[in-house]
C-alpha positions as CSV (number, residue, x, y, z in Angstrom):
1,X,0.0,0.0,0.0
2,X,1.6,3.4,-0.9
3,X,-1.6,5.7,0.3
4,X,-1.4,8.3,3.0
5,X,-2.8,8.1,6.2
6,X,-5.3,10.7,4.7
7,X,-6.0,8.4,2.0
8,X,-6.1,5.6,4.4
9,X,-8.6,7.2,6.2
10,X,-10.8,8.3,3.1
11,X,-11.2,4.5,2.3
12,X,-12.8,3.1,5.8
13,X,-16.4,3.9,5.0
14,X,-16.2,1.6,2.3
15,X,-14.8,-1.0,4.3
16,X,-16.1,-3.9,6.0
17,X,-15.6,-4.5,9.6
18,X,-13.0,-6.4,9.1
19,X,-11.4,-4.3,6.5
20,X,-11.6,-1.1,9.0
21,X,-9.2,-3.1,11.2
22,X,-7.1,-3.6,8.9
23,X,-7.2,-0.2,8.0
24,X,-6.7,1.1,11.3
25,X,-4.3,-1.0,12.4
26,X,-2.1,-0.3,9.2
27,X,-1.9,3.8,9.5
28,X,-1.0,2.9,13.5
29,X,1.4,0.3,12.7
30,X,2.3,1.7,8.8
31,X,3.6,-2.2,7.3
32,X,1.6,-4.7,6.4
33,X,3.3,-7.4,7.2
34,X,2.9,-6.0,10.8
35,X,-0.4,-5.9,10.3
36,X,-0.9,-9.5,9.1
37,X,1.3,-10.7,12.2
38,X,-1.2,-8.9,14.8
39,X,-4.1,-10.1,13.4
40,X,-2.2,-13.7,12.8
41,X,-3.5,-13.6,8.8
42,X,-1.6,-14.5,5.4
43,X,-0.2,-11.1,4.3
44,X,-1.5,-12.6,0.8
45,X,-4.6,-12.6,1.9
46,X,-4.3,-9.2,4.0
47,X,-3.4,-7.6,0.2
48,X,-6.4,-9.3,-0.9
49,X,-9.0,-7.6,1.1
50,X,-7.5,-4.4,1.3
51,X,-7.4,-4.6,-2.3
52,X,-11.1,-5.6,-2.6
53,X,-11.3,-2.4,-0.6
54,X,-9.7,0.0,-3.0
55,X,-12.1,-1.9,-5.7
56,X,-15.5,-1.0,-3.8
57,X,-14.0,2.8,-3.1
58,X,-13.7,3.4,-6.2
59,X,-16.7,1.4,-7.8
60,X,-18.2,4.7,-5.3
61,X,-16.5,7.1,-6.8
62,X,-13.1,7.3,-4.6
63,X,-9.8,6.6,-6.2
64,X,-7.5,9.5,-5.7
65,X,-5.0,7.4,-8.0
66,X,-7.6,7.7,-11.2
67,X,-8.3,10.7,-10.7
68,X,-11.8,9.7,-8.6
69,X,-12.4,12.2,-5.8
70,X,-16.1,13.1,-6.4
71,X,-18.1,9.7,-4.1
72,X,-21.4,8.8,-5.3
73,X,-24.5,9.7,-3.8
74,X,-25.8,7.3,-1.0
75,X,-27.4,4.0,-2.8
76,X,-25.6,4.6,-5.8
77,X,-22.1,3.3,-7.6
78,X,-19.9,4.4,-10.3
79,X,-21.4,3.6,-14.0
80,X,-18.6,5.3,-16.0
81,X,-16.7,8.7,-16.6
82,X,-15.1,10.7,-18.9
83,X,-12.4,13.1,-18.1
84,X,-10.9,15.7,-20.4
85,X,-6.9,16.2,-19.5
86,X,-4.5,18.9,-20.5
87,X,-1.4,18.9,-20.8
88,X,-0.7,21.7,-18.5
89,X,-3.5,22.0,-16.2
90,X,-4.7,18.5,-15.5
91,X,-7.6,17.4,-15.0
92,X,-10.3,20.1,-16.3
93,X,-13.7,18.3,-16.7
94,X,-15.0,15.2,-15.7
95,X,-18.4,13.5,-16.3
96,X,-19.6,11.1,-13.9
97,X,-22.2,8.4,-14.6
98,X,-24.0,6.4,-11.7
99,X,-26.3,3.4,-11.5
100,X,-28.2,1.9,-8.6
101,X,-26.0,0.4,-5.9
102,X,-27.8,-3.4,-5.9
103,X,-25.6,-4.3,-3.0
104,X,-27.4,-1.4,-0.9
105,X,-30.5,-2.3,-2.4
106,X,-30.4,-5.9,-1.5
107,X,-29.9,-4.6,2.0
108,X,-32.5,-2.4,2.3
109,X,-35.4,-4.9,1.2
110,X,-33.8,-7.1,4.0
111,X,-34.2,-4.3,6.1
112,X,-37.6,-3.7,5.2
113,X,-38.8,-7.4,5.8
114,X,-37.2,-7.3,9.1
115,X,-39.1,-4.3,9.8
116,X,-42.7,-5.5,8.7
117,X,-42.2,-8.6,10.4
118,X,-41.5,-7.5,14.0
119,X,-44.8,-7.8,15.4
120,X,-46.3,-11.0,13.2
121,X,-48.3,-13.2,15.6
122,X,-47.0,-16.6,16.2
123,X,-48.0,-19.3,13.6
124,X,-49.0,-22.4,15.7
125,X,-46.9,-25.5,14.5
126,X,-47.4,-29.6,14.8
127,X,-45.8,-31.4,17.2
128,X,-43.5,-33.4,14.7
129,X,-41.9,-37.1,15.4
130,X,-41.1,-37.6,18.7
131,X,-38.8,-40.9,17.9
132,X,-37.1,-40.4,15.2
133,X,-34.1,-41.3,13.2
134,X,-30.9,-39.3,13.2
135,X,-28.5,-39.9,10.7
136,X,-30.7,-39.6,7.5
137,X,-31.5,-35.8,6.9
138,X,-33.8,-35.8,3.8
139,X,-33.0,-33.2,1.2
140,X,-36.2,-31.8,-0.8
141,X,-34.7,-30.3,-3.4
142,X,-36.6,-28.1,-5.1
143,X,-35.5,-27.5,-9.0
144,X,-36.6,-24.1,-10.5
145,X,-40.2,-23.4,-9.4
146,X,-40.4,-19.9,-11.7
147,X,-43.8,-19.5,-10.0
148,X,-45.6,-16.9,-11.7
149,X,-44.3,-17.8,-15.3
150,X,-47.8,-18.8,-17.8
151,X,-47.4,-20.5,-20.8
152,X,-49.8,-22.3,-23.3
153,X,-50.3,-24.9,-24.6
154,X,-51.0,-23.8,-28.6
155,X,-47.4,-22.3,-28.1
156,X,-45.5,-24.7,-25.7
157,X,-47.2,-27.9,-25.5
158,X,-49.1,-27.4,-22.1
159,X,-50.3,-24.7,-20.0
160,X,-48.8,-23.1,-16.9
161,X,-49.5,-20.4,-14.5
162,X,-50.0,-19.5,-10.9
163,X,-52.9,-21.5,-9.9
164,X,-51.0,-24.9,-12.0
165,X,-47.9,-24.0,-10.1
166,X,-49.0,-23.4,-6.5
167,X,-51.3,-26.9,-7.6
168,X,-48.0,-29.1,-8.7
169,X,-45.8,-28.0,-6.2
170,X,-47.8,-28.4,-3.3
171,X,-49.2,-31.4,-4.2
172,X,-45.8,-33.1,-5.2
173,X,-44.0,-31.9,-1.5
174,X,-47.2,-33.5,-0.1
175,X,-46.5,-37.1,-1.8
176,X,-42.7,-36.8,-1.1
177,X,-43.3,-36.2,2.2
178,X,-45.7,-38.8,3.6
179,X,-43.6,-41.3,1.5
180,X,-40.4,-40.3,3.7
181,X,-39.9,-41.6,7.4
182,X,-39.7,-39.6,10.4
183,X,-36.2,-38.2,10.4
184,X,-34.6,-35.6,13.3
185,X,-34.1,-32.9,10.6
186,X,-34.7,-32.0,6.8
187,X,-33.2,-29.6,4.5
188,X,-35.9,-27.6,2.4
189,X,-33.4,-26.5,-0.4
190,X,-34.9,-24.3,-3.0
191,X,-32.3,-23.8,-5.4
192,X,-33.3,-20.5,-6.7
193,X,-35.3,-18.8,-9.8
194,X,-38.4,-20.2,-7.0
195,X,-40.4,-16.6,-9.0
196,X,-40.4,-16.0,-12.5
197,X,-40.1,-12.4,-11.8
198,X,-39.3,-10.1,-9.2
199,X,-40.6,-6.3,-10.3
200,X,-43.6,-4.9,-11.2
201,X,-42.4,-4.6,-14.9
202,X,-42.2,-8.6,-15.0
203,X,-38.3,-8.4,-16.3
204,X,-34.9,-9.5,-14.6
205,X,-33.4,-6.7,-12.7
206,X,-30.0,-7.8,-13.7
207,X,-30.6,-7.8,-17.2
208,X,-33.8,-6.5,-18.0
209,X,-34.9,-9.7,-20.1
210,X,-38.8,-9.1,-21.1
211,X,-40.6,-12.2,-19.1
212,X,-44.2,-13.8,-20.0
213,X,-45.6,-14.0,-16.3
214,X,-48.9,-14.5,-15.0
215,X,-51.0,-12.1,-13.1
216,X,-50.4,-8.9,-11.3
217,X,-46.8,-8.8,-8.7
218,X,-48.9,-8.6,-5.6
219,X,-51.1,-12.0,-6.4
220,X,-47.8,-13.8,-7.4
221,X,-46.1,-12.4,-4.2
222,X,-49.1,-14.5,-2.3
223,X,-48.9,-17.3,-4.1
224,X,-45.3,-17.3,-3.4
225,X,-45.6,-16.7,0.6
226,X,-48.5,-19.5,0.4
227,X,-46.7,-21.9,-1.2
228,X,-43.1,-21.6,0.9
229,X,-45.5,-21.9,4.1
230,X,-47.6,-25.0,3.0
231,X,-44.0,-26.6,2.3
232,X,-42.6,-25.4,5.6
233,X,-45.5,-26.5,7.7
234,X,-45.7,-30.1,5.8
235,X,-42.1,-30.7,6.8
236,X,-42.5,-30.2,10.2
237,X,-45.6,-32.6,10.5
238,X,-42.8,-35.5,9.8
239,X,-39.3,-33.6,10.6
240,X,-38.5,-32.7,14.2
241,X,-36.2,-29.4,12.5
242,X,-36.4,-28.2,9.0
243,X,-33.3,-26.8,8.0
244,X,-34.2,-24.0,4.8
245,X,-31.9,-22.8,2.1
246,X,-33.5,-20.5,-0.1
247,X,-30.7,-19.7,-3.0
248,X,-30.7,-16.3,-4.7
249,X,-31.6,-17.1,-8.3
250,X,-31.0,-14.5,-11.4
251,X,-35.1,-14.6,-12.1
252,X,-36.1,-14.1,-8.4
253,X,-33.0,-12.7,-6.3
254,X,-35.1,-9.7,-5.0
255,X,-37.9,-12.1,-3.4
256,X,-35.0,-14.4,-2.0
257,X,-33.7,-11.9,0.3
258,X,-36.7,-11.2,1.7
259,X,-38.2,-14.5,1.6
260,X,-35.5,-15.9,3.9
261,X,-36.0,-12.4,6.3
262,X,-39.5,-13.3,6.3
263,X,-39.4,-17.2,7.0
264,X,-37.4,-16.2,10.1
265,X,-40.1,-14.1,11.7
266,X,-42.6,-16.1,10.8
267,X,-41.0,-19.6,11.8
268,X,-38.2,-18.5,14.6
269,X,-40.1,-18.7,17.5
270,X,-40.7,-22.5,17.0
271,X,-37.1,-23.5,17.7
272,X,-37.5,-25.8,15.0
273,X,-37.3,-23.9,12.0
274,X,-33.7,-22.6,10.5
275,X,-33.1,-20.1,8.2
276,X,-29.6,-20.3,6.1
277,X,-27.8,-17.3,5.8
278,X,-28.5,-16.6,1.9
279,X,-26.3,-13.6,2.1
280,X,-23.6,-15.0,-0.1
281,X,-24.4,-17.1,-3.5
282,X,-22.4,-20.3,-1.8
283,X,-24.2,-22.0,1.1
284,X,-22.1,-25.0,2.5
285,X,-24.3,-27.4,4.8
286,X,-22.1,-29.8,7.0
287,X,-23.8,-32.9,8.2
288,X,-20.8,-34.9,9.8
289,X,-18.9,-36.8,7.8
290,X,-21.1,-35.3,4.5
291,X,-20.5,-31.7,3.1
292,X,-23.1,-29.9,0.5
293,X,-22.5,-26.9,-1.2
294,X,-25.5,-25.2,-3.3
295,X,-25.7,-22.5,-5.8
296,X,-27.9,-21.3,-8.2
297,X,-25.2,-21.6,-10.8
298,X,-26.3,-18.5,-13.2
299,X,-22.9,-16.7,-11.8
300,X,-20.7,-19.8,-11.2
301,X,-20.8,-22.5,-14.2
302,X,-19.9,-26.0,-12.8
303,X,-16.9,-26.5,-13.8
304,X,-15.5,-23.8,-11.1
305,X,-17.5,-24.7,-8.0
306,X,-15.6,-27.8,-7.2
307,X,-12.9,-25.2,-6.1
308,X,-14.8,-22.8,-4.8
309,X,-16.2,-25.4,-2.2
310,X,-12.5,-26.9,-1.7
311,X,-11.4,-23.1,-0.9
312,X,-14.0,-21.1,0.3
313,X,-14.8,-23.8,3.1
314,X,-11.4,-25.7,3.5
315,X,-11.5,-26.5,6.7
316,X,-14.9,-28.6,6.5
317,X,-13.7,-29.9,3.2
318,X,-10.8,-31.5,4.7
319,X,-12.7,-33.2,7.5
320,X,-15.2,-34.8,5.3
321,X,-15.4,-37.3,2.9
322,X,-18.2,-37.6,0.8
323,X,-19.1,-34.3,-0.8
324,X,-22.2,-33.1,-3.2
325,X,-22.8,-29.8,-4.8
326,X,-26.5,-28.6,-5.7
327,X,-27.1,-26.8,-8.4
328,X,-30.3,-25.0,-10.2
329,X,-30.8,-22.6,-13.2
330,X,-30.2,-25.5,-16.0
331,X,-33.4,-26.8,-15.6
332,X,-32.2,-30.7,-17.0
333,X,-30.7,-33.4,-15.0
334,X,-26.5,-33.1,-14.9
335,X,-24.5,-35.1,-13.1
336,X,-20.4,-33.8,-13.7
337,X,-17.6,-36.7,-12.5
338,X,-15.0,-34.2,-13.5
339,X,-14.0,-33.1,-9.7
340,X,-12.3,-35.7,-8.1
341,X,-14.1,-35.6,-5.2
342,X,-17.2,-34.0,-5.3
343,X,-20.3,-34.8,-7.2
344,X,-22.0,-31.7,-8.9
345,X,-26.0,-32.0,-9.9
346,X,-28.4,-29.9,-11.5
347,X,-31.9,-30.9,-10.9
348,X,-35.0,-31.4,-13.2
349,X,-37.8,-28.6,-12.4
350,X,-41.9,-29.1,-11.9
351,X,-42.4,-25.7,-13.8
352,X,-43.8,-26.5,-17.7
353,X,-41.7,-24.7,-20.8
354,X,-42.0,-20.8,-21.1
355,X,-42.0,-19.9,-24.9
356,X,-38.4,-19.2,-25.3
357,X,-37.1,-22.1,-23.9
358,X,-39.8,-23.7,-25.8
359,X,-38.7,-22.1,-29.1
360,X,-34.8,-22.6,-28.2
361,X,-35.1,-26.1,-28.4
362,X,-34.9,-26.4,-24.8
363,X,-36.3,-30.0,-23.5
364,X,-36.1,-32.0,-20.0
365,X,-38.2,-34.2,-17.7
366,X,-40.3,-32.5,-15.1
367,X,-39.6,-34.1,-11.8
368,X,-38.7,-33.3,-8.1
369,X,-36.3,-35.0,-6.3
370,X,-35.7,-35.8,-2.4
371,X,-32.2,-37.1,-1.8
372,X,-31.6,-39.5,1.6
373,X,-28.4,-38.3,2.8
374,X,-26.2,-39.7,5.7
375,X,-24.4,-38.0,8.1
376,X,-21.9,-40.9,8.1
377,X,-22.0,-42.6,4.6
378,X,-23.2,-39.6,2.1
379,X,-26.2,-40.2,-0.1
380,X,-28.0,-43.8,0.3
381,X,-30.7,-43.1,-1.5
382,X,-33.6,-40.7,-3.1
């Protein structure tokens, strides 16, 4: 690092918690590798984060370096500029273009759901299994629901919309369900793009790609909510704890946040019901000697996430042997046996063809799948 304190200072409130230590610790201490010996860290890793750091500033505006010393409004990041130089004076102009920071965004709809949830009354639960067995958690994984997507048949080869989605999906969890045995615990995996849309104007935030959806936002919101508690409430009829990952998917990333935030409220008081941190795209779920990793896989093809489980969590990597990765987004079956050591899947979907895929040649079975998984000997059966 070759910044002044000053510009040392300037960068903290774009830094994490973490990163502010760093931060701090570096103008009191002024080396890094001091730094990375007090906080006992990789001085590799140390120059990662702090350069992550610079990144962020100046994605917001601040990079003394580049010329960057205008920062960006609250909730919004650096699109672009254009600065006119000359060769005497500088820097005499410079146009600044900024976009919505998503990031902020993301955080204040989970800030929002938190808010509206604070005073829900308690939803009465069942009892659930009082003897049951403990080293089989049943995974329901839940493929691509795209609830509020409507196709027809003239155009697709069968119809779909929200009341034949909340219908199938229900109706399919149910029959999974009393077909299982009573286990201690259950993992409710919905591995992301569980709405078609997630706006009023029934596109993709990300990329703004034109959707055919059913009905008005607000009735496929209910559907939604309906749906996630009839699945919830099912499970804990048979499971003692239902363990729920609820992936961010590029159709539905907005509803994800808040979906998790709102399970939580509505479901915490039980004891029974856990909510999986779905703030990062990776959620690892150790069972003993059994580690899964799921991801919507619209960021991160498959070929990559075998290391980015073997990295990102090591430490239960190395203490396990039998290791799965769940995937969504493709819509077909795919099972890869290139990763020594880690079977990746993607998973069929209930949801019928939407005219694109339809008319892109697009074809695959519609199933759902629940996975018997041992804490001690990895999958035995589904």
């Amino acid at each position: 690092m070759t910044e002044s304190k000053h510009d040392l200072k300037a960068l903290l409130p774009y830094a994490t918690d973490r990163q502010q230590e760093y931060v701090l610790k570096y103008i009191e201490l002024g080396s890094q590798s001091k730094v990375a010996q007090h906080f006992d860290v990789n001085i590799r890793s140390l120059e990662r984060s702090l350069e992550a750091l610079r990144k962020r500033a100046a994605s917001r505006g601040w990079s003394p370096d580049h010329d960057l010393v205008h920062p960006t409004a609250p909730g919004q990041v650096l699109r672009g500029t254009s600065t006119l130089y000359h060769p005497e004076k500088g820097v005499v102009a410079q146009w600044v273009k900024t976009r919505e920071d998503r990031e902020q965004t993301a955080e204040m709809i989970r800030q929002a759901a938190e808010a509206m949830t604070e005073d829900l009354p308690e939803i009465v639960v069942s009892d659930g299994p009082e003897n049951a067995e403990n080293d089989i958690i049943p995974w329901i994984n839940i493929g691509d629901a795209h609830i509020g997507m409507v196709a027809h048949e003239a155009e697709t080869g069968a119809n779909f919309d929200l009341k034949i989605a909340e219908r199938e999906l229900c109706e399919a969890i149910s029959i999974l369900i009393d077909e299982t045995g009573e286990h201690e615990r259950c993992v409710i995996n919905d591995l992301g793009d569980a709405t078609h849309y997630e706006n009023f104007a029934g596109v993709t935030e990300a990329s703004r790609h034109a959707l055919d959806y059913d009905g008005r936002f607000p009735k496929m919101i209910k559907v939604y909510v309906r749906i996630m508690r009839f699945i919830v409430e099912k499970a804990l009829e048979k499971f003692q704890n239902v363990d729920v990952i609820v992936n961010q998917g590029n159709h539905s990333r907005t509803n994800d946040i808040w979906m998790a935030e709102l399970l939580k409220a509505a479901y915490g008081h039980t004891g029974r019901v856990n909510i999986l941190n779905n703030d990062s795209v990776f959620i690892a779920y150790r069972m003993g000697n059994t580690l899964v990793m799921t991801h919507h896989s619209d960021k991160c093809k498959p070929d990559r996430l075998a290391n980015v489980m073997a990295t990102d969590f090591r430490r239960d990597w190395g203490e396990t042997e039998y290791h799965y990765i769940d995937i969504g987004h493709i819509h077909h079956r795919m099972t890869s046996k290139e990763h020594p050591g880690v079977m990746v899947e993607s998973f069929n979907i209930l949801a019928n063809m939407d005219k694109y895929a339809h008319d892109a040649g697009y074809r695959s079975r519609q199933s759902i799948t629940v996975i018997e998984r041992s804490r001690t000997y990895g999958e035995l059966g589904r």
